[in-house]
C-alpha positions in Angstrom: 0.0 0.0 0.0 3.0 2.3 1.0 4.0 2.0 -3.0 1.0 3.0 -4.4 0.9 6.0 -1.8 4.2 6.8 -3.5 3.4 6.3 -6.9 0.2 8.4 -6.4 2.5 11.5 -5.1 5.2 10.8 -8.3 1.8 11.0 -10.3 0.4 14.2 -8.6 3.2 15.7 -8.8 4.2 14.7 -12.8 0.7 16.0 -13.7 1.0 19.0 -11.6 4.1 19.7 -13.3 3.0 18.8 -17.1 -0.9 20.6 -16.5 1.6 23.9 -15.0 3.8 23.6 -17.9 0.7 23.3 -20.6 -1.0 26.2 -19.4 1.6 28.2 -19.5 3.1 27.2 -23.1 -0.6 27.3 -24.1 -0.8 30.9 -23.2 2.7 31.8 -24.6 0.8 30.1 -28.1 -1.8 32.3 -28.2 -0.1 35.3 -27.4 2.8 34.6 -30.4 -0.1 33.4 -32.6 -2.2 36.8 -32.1 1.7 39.4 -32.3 0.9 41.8 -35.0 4.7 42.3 -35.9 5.6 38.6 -36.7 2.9 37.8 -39.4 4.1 36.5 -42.5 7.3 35.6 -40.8 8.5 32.2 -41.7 10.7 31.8 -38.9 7.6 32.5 -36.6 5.6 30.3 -38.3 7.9 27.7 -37.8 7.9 28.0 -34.2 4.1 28.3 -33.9 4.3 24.7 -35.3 6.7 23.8 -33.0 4.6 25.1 -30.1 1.6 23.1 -31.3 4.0 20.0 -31.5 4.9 20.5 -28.2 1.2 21.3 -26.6 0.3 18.4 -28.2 2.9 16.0 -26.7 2.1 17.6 -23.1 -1.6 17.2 -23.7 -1.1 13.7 -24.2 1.3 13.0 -21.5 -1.2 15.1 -19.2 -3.7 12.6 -20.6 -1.6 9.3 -19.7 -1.0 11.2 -16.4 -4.3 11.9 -15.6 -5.5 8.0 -16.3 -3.2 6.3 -14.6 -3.6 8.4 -11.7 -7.3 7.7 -11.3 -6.1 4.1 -12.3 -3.8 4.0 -9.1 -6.4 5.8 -6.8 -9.1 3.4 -7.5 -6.1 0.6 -6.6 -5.3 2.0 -4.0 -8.8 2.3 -2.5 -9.4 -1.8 -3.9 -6.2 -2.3 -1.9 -7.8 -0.1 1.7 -11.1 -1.9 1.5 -8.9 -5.2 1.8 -6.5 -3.9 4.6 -9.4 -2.7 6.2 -11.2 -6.2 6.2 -8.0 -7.3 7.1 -7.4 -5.4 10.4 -11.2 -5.6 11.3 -10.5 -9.3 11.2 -7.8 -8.8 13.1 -9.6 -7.0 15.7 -12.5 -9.2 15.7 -10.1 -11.9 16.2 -8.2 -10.0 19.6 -11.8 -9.5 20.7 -12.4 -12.9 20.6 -9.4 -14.5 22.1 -10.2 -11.9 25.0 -13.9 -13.7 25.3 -12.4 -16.8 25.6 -9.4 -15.6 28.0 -12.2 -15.4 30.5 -12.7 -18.8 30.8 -9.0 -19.4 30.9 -8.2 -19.9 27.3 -4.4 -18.2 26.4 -4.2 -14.9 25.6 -0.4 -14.5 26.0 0.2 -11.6 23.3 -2.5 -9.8 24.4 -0.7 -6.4 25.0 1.5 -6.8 21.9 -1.4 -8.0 19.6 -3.2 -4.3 20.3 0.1 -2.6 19.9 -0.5 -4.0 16.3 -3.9 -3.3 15.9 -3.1 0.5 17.2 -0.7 0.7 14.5 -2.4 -0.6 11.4 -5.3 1.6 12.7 -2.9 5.2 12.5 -1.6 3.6 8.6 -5.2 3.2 7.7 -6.4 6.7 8.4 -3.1 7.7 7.2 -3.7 5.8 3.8 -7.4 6.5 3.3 -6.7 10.5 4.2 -3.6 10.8 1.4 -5.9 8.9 -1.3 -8.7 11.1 -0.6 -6.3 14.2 -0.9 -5.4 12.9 -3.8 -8.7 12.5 -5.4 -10.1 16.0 -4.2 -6.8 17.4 -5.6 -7.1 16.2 -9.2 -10.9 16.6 -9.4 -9.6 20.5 -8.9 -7.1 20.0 -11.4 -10.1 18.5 -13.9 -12.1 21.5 -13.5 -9.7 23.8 -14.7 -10.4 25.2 -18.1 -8.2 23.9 -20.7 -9.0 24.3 -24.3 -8.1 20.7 -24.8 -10.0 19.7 -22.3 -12.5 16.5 -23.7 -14.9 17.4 -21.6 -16.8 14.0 -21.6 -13.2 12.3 -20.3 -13.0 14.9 -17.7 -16.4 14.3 -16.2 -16.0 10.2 -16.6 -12.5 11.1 -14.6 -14.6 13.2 -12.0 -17.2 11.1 -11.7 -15.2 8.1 -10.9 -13.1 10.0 -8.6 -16.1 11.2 -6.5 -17.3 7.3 -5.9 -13.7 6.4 -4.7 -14.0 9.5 -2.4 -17.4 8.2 -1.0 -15.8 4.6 -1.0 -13.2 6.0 1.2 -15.4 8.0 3.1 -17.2 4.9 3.9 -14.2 3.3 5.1 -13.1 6.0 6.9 -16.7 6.2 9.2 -16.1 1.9 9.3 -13.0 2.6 10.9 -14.0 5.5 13.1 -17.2 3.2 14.5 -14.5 1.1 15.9 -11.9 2.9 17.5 -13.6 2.9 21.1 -12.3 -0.5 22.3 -12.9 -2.2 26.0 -9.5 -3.3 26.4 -10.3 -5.2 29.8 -13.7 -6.5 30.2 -15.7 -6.2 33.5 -15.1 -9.8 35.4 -18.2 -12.2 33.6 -20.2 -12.7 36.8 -21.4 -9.3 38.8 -22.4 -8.8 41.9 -24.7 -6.3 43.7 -23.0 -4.2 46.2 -19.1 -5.0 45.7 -16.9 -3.6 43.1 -16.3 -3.8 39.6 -12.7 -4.9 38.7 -10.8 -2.6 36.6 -12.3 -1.6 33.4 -10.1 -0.3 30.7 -11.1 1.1 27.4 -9.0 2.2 24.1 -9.3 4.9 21.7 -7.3 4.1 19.1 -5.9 6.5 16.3 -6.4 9.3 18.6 -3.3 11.2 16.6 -4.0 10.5 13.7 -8.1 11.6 13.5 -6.9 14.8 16.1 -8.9 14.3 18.6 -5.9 14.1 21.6 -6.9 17.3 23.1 -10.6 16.8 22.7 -10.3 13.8 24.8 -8.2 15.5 27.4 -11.7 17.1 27.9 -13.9 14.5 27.3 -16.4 13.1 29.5 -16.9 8.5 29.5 -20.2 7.3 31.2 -20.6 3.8 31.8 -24.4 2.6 32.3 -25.9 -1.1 32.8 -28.5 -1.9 30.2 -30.1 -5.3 29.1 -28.7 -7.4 26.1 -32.1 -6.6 24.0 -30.9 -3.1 24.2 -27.4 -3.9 23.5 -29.1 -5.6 20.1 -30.8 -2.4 19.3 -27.9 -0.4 19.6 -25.9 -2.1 17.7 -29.2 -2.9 14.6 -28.4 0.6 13.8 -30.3 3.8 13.1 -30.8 7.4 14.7 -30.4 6.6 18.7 -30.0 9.1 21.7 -27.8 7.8 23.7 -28.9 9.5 26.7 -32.4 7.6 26.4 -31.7 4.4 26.6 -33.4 2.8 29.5 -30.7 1.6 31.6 -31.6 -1.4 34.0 -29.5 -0.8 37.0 -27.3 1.7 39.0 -23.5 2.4 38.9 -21.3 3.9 41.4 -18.8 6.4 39.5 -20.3 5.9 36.7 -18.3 9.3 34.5 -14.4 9.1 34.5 -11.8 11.1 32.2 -9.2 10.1 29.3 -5.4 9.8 30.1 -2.4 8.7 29.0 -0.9 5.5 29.1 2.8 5.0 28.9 2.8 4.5 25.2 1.4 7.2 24.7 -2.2 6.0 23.9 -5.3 7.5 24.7 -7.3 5.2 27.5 -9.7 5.1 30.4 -9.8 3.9 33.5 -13.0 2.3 35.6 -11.3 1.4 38.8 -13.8 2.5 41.5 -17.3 1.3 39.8 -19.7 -0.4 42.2 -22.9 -2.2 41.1 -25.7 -0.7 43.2 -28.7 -2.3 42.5 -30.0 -4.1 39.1 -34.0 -3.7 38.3 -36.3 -7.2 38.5 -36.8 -8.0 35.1 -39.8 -10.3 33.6 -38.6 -13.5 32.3 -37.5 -12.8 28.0 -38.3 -15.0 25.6 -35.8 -16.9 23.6 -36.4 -18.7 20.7 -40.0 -19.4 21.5 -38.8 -20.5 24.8 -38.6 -18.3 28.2 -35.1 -17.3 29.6 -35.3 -17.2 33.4 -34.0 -14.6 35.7 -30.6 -16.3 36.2 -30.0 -16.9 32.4 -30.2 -13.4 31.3 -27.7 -11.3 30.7 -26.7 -7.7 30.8 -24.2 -5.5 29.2 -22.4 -2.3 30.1 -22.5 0.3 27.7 -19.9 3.2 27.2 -20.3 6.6 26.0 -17.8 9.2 25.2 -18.9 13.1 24.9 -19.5 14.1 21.6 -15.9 14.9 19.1 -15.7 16.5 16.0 -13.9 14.8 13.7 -12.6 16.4 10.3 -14.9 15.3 7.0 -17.0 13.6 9.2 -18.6 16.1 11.7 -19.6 15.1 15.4 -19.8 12.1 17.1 -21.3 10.3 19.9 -18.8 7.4 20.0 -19.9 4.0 22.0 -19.0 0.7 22.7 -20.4 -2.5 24.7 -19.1 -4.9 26.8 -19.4 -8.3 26.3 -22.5 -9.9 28.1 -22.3 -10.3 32.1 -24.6 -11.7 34.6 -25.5 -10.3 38.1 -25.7 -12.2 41.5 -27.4 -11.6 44.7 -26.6 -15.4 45.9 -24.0 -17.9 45.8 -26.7 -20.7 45.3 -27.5 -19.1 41.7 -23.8 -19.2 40.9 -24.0 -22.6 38.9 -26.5 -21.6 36.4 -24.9 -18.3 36.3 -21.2 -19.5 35.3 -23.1 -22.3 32.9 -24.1 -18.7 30.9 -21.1 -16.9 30.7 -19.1 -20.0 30.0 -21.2 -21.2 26.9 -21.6 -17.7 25.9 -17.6 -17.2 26.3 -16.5 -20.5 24.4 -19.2 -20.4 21.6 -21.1 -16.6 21.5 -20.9 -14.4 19.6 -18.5 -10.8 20.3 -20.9 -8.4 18.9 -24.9 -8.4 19.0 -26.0 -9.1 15.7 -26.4 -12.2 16.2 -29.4 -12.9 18.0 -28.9 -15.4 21.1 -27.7 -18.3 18.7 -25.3 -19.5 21.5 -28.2 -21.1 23.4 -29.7 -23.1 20.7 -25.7 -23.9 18.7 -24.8 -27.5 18.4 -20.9 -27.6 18.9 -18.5 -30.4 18.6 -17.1 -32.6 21.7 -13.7 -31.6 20.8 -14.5 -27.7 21.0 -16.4 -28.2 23.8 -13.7 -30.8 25.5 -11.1 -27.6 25.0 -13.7 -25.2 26.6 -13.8 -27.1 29.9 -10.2 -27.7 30.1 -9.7 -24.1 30.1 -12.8 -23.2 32.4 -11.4 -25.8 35.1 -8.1 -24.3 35.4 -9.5 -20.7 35.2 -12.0 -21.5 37.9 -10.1 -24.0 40.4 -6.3 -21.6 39.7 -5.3 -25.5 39.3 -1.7 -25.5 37.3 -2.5 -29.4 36.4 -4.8 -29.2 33.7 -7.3 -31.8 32.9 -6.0 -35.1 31.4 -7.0 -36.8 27.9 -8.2 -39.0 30.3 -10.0 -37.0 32.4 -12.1 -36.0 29.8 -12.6 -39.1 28.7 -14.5 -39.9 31.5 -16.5 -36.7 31.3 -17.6 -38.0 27.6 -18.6 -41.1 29.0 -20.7 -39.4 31.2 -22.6 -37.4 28.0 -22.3 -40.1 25.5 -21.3 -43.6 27.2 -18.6 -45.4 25.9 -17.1 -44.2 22.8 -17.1 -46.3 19.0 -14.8 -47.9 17.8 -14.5 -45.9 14.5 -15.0 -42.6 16.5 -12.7 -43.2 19.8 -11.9 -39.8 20.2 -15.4 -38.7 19.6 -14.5 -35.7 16.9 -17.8 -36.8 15.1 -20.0 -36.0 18.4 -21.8 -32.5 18.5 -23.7 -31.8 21.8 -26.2 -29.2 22.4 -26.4 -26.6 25.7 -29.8 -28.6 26.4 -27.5 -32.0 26.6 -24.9 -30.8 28.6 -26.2 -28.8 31.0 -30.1 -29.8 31.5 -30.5 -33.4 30.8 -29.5 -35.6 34.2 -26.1 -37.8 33.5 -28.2 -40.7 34.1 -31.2 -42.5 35.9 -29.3 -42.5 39.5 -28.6 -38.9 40.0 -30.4 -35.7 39.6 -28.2 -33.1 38.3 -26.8 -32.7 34.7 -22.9 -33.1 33.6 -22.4 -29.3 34.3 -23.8 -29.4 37.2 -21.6 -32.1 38.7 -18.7 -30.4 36.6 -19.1 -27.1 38.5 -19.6 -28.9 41.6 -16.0 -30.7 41.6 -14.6 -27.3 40.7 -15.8 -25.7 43.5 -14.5 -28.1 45.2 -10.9 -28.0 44.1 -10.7 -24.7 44.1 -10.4 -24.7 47.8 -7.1 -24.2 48.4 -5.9 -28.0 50.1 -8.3 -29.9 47.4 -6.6 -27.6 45.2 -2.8 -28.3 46.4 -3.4 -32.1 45.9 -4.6 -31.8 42.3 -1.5 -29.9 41.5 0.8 -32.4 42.8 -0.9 -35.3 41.1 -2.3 -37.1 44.2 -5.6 -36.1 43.4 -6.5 -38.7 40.2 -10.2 -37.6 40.8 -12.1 -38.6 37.0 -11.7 -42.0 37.1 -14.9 -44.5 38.0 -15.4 -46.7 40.8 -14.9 -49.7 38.4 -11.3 -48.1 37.2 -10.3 -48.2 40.7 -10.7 -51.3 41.8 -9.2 -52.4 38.2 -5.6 -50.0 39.8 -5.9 -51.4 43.1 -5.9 -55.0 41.6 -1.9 -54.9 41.2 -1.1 -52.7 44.0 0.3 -53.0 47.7 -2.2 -53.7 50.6 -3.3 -50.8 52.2 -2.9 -48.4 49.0 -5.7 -45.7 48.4 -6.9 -43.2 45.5 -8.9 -40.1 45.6 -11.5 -39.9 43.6 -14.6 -37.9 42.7 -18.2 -39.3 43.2 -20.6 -39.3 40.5 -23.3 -39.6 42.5 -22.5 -36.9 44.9 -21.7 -33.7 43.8 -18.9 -32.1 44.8 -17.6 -34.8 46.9 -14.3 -36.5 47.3 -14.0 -40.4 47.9 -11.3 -42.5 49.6 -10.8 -45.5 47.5 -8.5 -48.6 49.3 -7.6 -52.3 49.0 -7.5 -54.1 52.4 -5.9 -58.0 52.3 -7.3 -60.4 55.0 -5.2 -63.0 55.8 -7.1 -66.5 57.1 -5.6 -69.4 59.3 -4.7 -71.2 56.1 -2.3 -68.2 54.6 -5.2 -67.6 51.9 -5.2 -64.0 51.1 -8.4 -62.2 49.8 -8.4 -58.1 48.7 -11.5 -56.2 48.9 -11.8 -52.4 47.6 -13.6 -50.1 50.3 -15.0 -46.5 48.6 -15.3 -44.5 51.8 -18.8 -42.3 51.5 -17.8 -38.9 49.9 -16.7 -35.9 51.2 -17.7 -32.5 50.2 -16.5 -29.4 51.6 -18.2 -29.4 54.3 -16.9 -32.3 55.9 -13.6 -31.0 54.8 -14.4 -27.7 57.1 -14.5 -30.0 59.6 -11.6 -31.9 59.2 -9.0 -31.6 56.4 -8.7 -34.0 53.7 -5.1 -34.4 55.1 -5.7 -34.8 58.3 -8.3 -37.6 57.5 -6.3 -39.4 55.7 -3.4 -39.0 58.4 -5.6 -40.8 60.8 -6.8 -43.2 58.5 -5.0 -45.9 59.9 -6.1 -48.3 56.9 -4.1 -46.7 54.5 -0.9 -46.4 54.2 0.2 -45.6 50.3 -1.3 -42.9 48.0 -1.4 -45.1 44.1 0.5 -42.6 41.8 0.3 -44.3 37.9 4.3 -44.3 38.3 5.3 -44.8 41.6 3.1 -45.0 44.5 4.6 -42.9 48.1 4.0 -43.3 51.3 1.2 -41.0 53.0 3.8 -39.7 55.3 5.1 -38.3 52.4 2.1 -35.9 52.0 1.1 -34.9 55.5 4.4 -33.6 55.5 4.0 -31.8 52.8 0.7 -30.1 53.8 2.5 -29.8 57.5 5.3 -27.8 55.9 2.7 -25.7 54.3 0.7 -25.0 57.1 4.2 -24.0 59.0 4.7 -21.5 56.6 1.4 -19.8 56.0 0.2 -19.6 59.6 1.1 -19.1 63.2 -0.1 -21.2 65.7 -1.3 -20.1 69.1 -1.1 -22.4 72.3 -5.1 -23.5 73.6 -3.8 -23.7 77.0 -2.4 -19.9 76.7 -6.4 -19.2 75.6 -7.1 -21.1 78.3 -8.8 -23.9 76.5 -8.4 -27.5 77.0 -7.3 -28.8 73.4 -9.9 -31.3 71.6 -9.1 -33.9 68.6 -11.6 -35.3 65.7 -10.8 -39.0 65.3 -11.0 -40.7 61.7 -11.8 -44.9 61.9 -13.4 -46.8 60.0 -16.7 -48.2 61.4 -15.9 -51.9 62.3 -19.4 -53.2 61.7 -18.9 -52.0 57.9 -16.4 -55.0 57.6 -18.8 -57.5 58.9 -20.9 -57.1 55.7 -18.0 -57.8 53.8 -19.0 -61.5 52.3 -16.8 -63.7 54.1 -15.6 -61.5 56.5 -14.8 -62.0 60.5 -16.4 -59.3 62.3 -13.3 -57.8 64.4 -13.5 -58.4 68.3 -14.8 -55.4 70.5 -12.4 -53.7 72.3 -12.1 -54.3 76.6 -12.4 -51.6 78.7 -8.5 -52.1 79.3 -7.5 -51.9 76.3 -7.9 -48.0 75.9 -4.4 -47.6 73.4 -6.5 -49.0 70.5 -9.3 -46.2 70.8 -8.8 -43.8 68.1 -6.5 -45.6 66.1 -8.6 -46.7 63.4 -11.9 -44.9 62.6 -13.1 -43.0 59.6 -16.4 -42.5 58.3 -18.3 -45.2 57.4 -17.5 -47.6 54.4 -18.6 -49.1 51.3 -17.5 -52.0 50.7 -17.3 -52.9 46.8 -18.0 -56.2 46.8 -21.5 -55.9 48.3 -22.0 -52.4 47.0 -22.9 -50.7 50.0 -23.0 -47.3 50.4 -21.0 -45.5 52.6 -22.4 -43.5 55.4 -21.0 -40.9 57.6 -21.0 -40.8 61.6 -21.6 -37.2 61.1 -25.2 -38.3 59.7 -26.2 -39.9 63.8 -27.8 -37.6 66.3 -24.9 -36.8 68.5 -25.6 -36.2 72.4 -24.3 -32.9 74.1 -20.1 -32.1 74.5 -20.1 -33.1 77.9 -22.7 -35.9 78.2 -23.1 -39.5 76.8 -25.7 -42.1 77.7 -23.8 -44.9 79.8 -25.5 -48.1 79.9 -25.4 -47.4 76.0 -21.7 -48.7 75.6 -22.5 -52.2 77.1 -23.1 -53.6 73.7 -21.2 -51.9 71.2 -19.1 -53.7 69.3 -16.0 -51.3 71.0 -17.3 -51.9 74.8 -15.6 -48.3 76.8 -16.2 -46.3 73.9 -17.3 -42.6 75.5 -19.6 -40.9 73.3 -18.5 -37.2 73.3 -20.5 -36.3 69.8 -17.8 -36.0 67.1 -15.0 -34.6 69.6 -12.3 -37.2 71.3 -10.9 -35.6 74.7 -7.3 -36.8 75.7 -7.3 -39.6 77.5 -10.7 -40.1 77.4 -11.7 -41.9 73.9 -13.5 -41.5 70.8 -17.0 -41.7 70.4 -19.2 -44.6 68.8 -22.4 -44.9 66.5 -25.6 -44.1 67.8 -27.3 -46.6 66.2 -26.3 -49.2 69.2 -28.7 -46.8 71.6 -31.2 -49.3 72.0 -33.4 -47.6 75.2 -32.6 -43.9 76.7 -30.8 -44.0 80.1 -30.0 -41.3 82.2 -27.2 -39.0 81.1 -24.3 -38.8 83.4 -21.6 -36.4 83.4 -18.2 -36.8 81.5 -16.3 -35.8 84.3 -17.3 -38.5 86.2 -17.1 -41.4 83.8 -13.3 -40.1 83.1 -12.7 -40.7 86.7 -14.2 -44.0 86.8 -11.8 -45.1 83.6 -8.7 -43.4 85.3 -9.2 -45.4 88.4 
């Protein structure tokens, strides 16, 4: 493009030169033709003639000049219309890699990708303004009189030359509809009553349109308005900006220009806080209705009006891509289930309709999606696994074909994914159960496991007790359930040994645990007192527990300081993990272990965790959290006569020193009378 700019100015100027140089000779002609003292002179004559040959010669090269000029404009203007598609697409294309970034897709050139963008935005204007200059300059030169002139060449020339002008007019008012940019979207999910984060928007070409000191004084609102809005806005057509309806209110909603330290013209929202957002009446979508937590708003941007040369003033404006608003954590699933299929397969502008929700996509684009969502979400630095997401396929389409393995022929539908239940035995959909795991790893022990790799987590109950076929008695797996959302399961082999050395292995799922239970008591600290477990399986080599809850003690040394409960003046108390011995009796084949004496207090506490599943019979595992516990500081005596752990004291789910930990309800046959702790220790002491 830079050539034919040059070539246009070596033409201007060559035609500027010859049109200069035929005036004037064409004047010196008519003056020597009309001299009363030369008539009849044959010298004279002669250079009349030679005049004429010589008008002639420049009136043709003016000619040549003249055409190939308007030849190179109307090139040149073929050759903007493509640049210009070219760096729309380019923009279009940062615009959408930033939708995508915010459900953790890379974005890693963002910065330098706008630097370009800025740049072919100032040679644009640059290019467009010098061929219209151009144009307007030889339409000039076409109206002068010349006695030569053929006047219907000159108004073919002019008439072609105004269409390129309104050709590059139009590309110059493309251009100018685009150079408001948000450079950093709002975060996708809003809340009422906390603030925005930053919010940075872009004018670009600011130099080159000369409008730098206008924006020093310039005025940016930003207002909250629906997406049907946004899709008026953007269908075109004579709109007052400072009618639209907005739907909510915005704390420092005005701010000013400045500029950054390239020298560009920005804005920053830093302070904005969403106030309050209007109750809207469900919209219908494609025939169907979109309810409250599916619809989606937009913030709009509005600069003060600029006058820009050849075009006049403005009102320039821009949108946001589509957020949602929150007043609730519990609406948060269906909310990040909008922004993350409008951020993987929406549209960036609003001409679209709401196609998102209705699109068919394939399992591989979809696939990619979640990867990037779970690692944006959880802050995991361990993305998901091939296999891993295998196992979320199975989930959507069972197991895969042989000619398809990697499913690249399956589409999947919004209504699939995140409506239809994963199957007959649970009650939530795939996204459901999806967003319920990340939650759950995003807490920040749940998360520290995943990133080491201890944390296998997709993999099926079948799948683990394939693994724990070949592997070392006592070795355990973590798990999720897929029946429990958000939940976390123990998976272990225990060996029992019988009088005649045969050996049989059983695989015990431990009932799930979400993060609730983890509140409680830490995943780590579980497993620490798990005293059925001894190895954590690893698909290379397996490690000792030890290994990990010195890890996570490490951790815990660095990131907090402990203070002493008997400097509080508190009387420290422990949570005990074992694993409920009556769970081994339903074990086919299985010994019930003996109760423990009332001497025999050292074995207390050694070997409890919440109740167990074992595989074999498929039994569910249940948790001694789920059992009416009796006050801190009481238990019913006579209670412990039976149980299967005889001097058991029931102290609810806390174990005081010396004391012992506390057994199931479900042995309370009768109510007695409650007798005080403090006694009962006394009794055991002596």
């Amino acid at each position: 493009m830079e050539l034919i700019i040059q070539e246009c100015g070596n033409l201007w100027n060559e035609n500027n030169t010859i049109q200069g140089t035929l005036v004037n000779d064409w004047n010196e002609l008519k003056n020597a033709s009309t001299s009363p003292t030369c008539n009849g002179d044959t010298v004279h004559r002669q250079h009349l003639e030679q005049m004429k040959r010589a008008i002639t010669d420049l009136w043709a090269q003016l000619r040549d000049r003249r055409a190939t000029l308007v030849k190179k404009i109307h090139q040149g203007t073929q050759l903007l219309l493509q640049n210009e598609l070219n760096v729309i697409y380019q923009l279009q294309f940062w615009k959408n890699k930033q939708k995508t970034a915010q459900i953790g897709a890379p974005f890693d050139q963002k910065d330098a990708d706008l630097d370009r963008i800025h740049a072919d935005f100032d040679r644009l204007f640059d290019h467009i303004s010098e061929l219209r200059k151009f144009s307007i300059w030889l339409i000039g030169k076409l109206e002068e009189k010349l006695p030569m002139n053929n006047q219907e060449e000159i108004q073919n020339f002019i008439t072609h030359l105004t269409d390129v002008i309104e050709q590059l007019n139009m590309l110059y008012r493309t251009l100018i509809d685009r150079i408001l940019l948000v450079s950093q979207q709002p975060e996708p999910v809003l809340k009422t009553q906390r603030k925005i984060n930053p919010v940075e928007l872009h004018f670009l070409a600011a130099d080159k349109l000369g409008i730098r000191q206008q924006l020093d004084k310039a005025t940016i609102w930003v207002d909250i308005v629906t997406e049907e809005v946004a899709r008026q806005l953007c269908a075109g057509g004579d709109v007052n900006l400072t009618d639209i309806k907005t739907i909510g209110t915005l704390s420092n909603e005005k701010e000013k220009s400045i500029q950054n330290k390239k020298r560009q013209m920005t804005v920053q929202f830093g302070n904005s806080k969403l106030l309050n957002v209007e109750r809207r009446a469900p919209s219908g979508v494609k025939g169907n209705q979109c309810s409250k937590k599916e619809q989606k708003y937009v913030l709009l941007f509005r600069c003060s009006p600029l006058k820009i040369e050849h075009i006049g003033e403005i009102n320039l404006w821009t949108l946001s891509l589509p957020v949602v608003v929150s007043v609730h954590g519990s609406q948060d699933c269906e909310l990040y289930l909008t922004i993350f299929w409008q951020r993987a397969f929406g549209s960036i502008d609003y001409h679209d309709g709401n196609e998102e929700d209705t699109l068919t996509v394939p399992w591989p684009h979809l696939s990619q999606a979640i990867v990037h969502q779970f690692m944006s979400f959880t802050g995991a630095k361990v993305p998901l696994s091939e296999t891993a997401m295998e196992y979320v396929a199975e989930k959507l389409f069972g197991r895969p074909q042989i000619e398809d393995p990697r499913r690249e022929t399956m589409f999947i539908t919004l209504e699939q994914f995140a409506k239809v239940t994963m199957s007959d035995e649970v009650d939530f959909s795939c996204w459901e159960w999806l967003f319920a795991i990340m939650q759950l790893v995003k807490h920040k022990e749940v998360l520290e496991f995943w990133n080491n790799g201890w944390l296998i987590g997709f993999i099926s109950k079948y799948e683990a007790m394939e693994k724990m076929k070949i592997v070392p008695d006592q070795t355990f797996l973590l798990r999720f359930s897929d029946r429990v959302k958000g939940a976390v399961s123990i998976a272990y082999v225990s060996d029992s040994v019988y009088a005649n050395d045969h050996r049989e292995r059983r695989t015990f799922h431990l009932h799930p645990l979400g993060a609730s239970e983890l509140h409680k008591l830490s995943l780590v600290e579980r497993i620490h007192k798990l005293q059925d477990i001894q190895y954590l399986y690893q698909s290379q080599n397996n490690i000792e527990k030890e290994k990990v809850v010195r890890h996570f003690a490490t951790i815990n040394d660095q990131s907090s300081v402990s203070t002493s409960s008997a400097a509080l003046g508190y009387v420290k108390a422990e949570i005990a993990v074992v694993v409920e011995q009556n769970a081994f009796a339903h074990a086919k084949n299985t010994p019930s272990p003996q109760p423990l004496s009332n001497g025999d207090m050292s074995q207390l506490g050694q070997s409890y965790s919440p109740v167990v599943d074992c595989s074999s019979d498929n039994m569910e595992v249940t948790s001694a959290d789920d059992y009416p516990r009796d006050p801190v500081n009481r238990f019913d005596a006579r209670a412990t006569e039976n149980a299967p752990w005889a001097g058991a004291v029931n102290v609810g789910d806390i174990r005081l020193p010396g004391v012992g930990t506390f057994f199931s309800k479900k042995y309370v046959e009768e109510p007695m009378p409650l007798l005080d702790v403090a006694d009962v220790a006394r009794a055991l002491s002596s």
